[in-house]
C-alpha positions in Angstrom: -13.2 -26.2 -1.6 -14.1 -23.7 1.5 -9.7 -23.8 1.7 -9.2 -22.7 -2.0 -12.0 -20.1 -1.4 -10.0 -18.4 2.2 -6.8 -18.7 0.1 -8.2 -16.6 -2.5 -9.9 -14.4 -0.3 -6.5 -13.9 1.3 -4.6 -13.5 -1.9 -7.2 -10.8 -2.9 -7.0 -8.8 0.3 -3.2 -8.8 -0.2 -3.4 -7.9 -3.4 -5.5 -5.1 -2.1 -3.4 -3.7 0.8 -0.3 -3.5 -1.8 -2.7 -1.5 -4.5 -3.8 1.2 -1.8 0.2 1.4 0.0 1.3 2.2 -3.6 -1.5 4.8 -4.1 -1.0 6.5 -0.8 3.2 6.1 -0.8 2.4 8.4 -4.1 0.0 10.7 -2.9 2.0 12.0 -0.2 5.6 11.7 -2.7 3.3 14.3 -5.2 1.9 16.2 -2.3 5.4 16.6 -1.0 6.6 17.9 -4.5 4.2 20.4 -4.9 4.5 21.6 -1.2 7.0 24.5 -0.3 6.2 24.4 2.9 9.5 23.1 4.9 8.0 21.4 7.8 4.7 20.5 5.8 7.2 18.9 3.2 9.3 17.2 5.9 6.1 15.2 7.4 4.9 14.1 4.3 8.1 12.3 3.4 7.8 11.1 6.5 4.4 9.6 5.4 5.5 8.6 2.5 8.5 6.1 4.1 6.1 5.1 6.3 3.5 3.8 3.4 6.6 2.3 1.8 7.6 0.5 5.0 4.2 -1.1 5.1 4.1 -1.9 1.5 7.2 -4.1 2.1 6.0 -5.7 5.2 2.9 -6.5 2.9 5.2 -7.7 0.3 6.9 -9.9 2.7 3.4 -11.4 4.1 2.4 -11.7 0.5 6.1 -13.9 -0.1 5.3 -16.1 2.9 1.7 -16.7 1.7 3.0 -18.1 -1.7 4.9 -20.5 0.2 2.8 -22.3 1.9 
């Protein structure tokens, strides 16, 4: 039982991480839209690929999880 419970756990905390890359991949895509700033805009795209990079390495983790 203490395995199915640390699985869980893991599967929640992936779960989780994907949730909160997705918010903060949109915070900074809206903050970015409603900047006019040039170089204020051009950092927070570069946030937001950033967020999106980690959401698919968490994606990928989560993939390799399910598969063992």
């Amino acid at each position: 039982m203490p395995h199915l419970s640390e699985m869980e756990g893991i599967k929640k905390a992936l779960d989780f991480a994907t949730e909160a890359e997705k918010v903060s991949a949109k915070f900074y895509e809206l903050l970015g839209e409603a900047c006019e700033n040039i170089g204020i805009k051009t950092q927070l795209i570069k946030l937001e690929q950033a967020e999106i990079e980690h959401l698919k390495k968490i994606e990928f983790l989560g993939e390799r999880f399910k598969n063992k």
